[in-house]
C-alpha positions as CSV (number, residue, x, y, z in Angstrom):
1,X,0.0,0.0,0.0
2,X,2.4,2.7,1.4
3,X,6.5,3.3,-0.1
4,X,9.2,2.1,2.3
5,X,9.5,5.8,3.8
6,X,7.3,5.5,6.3
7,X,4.5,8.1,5.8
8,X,4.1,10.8,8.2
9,X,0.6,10.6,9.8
10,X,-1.3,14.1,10.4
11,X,-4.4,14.3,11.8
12,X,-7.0,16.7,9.6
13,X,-8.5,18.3,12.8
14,X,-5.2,19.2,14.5
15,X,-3.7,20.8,11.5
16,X,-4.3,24.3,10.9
17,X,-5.2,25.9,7.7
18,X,-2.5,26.8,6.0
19,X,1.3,26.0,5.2
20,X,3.1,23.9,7.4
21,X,6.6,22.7,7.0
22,X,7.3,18.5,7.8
23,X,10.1,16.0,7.4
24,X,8.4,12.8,5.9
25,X,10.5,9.8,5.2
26,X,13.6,11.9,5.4
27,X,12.5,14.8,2.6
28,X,11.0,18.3,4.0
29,X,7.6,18.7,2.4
30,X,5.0,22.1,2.5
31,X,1.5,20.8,3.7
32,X,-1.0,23.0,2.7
33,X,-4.9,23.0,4.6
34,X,-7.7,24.7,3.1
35,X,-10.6,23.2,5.3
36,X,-11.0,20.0,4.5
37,X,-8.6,19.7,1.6
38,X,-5.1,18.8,2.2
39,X,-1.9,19.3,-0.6
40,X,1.8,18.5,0.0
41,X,4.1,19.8,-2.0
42,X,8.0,19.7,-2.9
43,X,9.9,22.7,-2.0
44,X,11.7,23.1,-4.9
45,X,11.4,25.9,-8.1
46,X,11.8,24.0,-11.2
47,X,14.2,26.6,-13.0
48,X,18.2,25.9,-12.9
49,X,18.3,22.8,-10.8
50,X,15.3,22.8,-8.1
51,X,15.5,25.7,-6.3
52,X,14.9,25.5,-2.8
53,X,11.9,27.7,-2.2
54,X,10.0,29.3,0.9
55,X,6.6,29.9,2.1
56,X,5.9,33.6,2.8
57,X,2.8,33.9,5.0
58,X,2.2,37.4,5.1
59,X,2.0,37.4,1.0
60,X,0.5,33.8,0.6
61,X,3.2,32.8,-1.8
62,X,5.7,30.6,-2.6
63,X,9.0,32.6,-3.6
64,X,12.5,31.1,-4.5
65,X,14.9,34.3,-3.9
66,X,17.3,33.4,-6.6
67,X,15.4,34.2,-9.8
68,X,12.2,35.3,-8.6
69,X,10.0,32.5,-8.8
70,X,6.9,32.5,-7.6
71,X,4.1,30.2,-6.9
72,X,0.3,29.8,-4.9
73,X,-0.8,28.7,-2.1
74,X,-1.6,25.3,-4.4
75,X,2.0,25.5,-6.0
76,X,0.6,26.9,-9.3
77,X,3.0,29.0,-11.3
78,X,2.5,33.0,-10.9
79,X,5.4,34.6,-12.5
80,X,9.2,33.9,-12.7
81,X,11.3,32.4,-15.3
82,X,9.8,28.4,-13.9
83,X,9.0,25.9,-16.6
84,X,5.6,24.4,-14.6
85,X,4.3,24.3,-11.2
86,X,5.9,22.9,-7.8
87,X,5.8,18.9,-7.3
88,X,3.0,17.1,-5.6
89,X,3.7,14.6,-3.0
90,X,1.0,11.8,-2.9
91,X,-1.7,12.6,0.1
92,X,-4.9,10.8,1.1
93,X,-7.5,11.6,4.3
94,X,-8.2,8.4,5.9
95,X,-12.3,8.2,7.7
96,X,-10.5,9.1,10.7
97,X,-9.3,12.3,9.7
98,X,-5.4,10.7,9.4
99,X,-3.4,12.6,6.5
100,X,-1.4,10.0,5.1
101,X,1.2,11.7,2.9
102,X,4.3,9.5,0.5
103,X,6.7,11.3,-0.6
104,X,8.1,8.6,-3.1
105,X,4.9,9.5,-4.9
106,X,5.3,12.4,-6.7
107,X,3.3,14.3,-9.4
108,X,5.2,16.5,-11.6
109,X,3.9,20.3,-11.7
110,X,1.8,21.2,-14.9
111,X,3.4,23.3,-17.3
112,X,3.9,27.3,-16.9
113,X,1.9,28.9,-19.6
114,X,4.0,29.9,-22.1
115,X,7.5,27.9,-20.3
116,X,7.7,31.0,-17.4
117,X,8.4,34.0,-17.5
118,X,11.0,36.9,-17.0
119,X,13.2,37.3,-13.7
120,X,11.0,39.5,-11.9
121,X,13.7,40.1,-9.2
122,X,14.6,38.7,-6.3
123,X,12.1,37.9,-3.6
124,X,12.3,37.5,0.2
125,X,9.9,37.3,2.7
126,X,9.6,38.1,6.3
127,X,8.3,35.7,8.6
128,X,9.1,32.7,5.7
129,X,9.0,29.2,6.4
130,X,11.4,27.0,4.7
131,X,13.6,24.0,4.6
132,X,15.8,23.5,7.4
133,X,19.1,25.3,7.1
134,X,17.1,28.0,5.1
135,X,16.6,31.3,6.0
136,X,14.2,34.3,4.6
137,X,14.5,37.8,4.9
138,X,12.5,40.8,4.0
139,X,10.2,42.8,1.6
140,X,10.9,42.1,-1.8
141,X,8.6,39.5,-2.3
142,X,5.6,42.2,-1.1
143,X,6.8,44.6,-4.0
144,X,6.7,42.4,-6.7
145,X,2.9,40.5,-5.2
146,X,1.4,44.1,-4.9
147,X,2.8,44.5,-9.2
148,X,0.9,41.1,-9.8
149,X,-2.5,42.6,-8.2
150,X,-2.8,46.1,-9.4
């Protein structure tokens, strides 16, 4: 049924809406929460080599600092030079509310319209939450979301 790794088990009504950070059979994954839907996603940018990338709470995006990547909530492509949308890891809701999530099972992002986009520059985020080892720091990332909405 499950990959060797060893699933990490999450329960649906203990984990808060939004993104969370977890190790699961030794890879860090994003866990996303949106009432009763769950996602987990790979934290990498698909441009030059997997780019590691963080979550920026304040701004609800995904940025990777390098070249400006960003991505949704759901790990959609937003702008940025990426050539499709961030990884899915395989996650199913047992009856019990148990979030079983295998992260040998991975679907590839969908394709960015048009294979990305321009650098847009170089976001940070205050607040981010990333891989271990990672760190984020401030503002760009707000810049370059408030371009996107106006």
């Amino acid at each position: 049924m499950w990959a060797a790794s060893r699933p990490e088990r999450l329960n649906i009504h203990t984990l808060p809406d939004g993104v969370t950070g977890h190790m699961v059979g030794g890879r860090f994954v994003y866990v996303a929460k949106q009432g009763t839907e769950v996602w987990a996603l790979l934290p990498y940018a698909q441009h030059m080599g997997r780019e590691l990338v963080s979550w920026c709470p304040d701004e609800q995006i995904f940025a990777a600092p390098t070249h400006g990547e960003m991505f949704d909530i759901r790990g959609s492509w937003v702008t940025g030079p990426g050539v499709r949308d961030m990884d899915r890891v395989h996650v199913e809701v047992a009856p019990d509310g148990d979030v079983l999530i295998d992260p040998d099972r991975v679907r590839l992002g969908d394709p960015a319209p048009a294979g990305g986009g321009p650098i847009v520059g170089f976001p940070r985020c205050s607040g981010g939450v990333g891989p271990p080892g990672r760190t984020t720091v401030g503002g760009v990332v707000r810049t370059v979301v408030d371009s996107l909405t106006q």
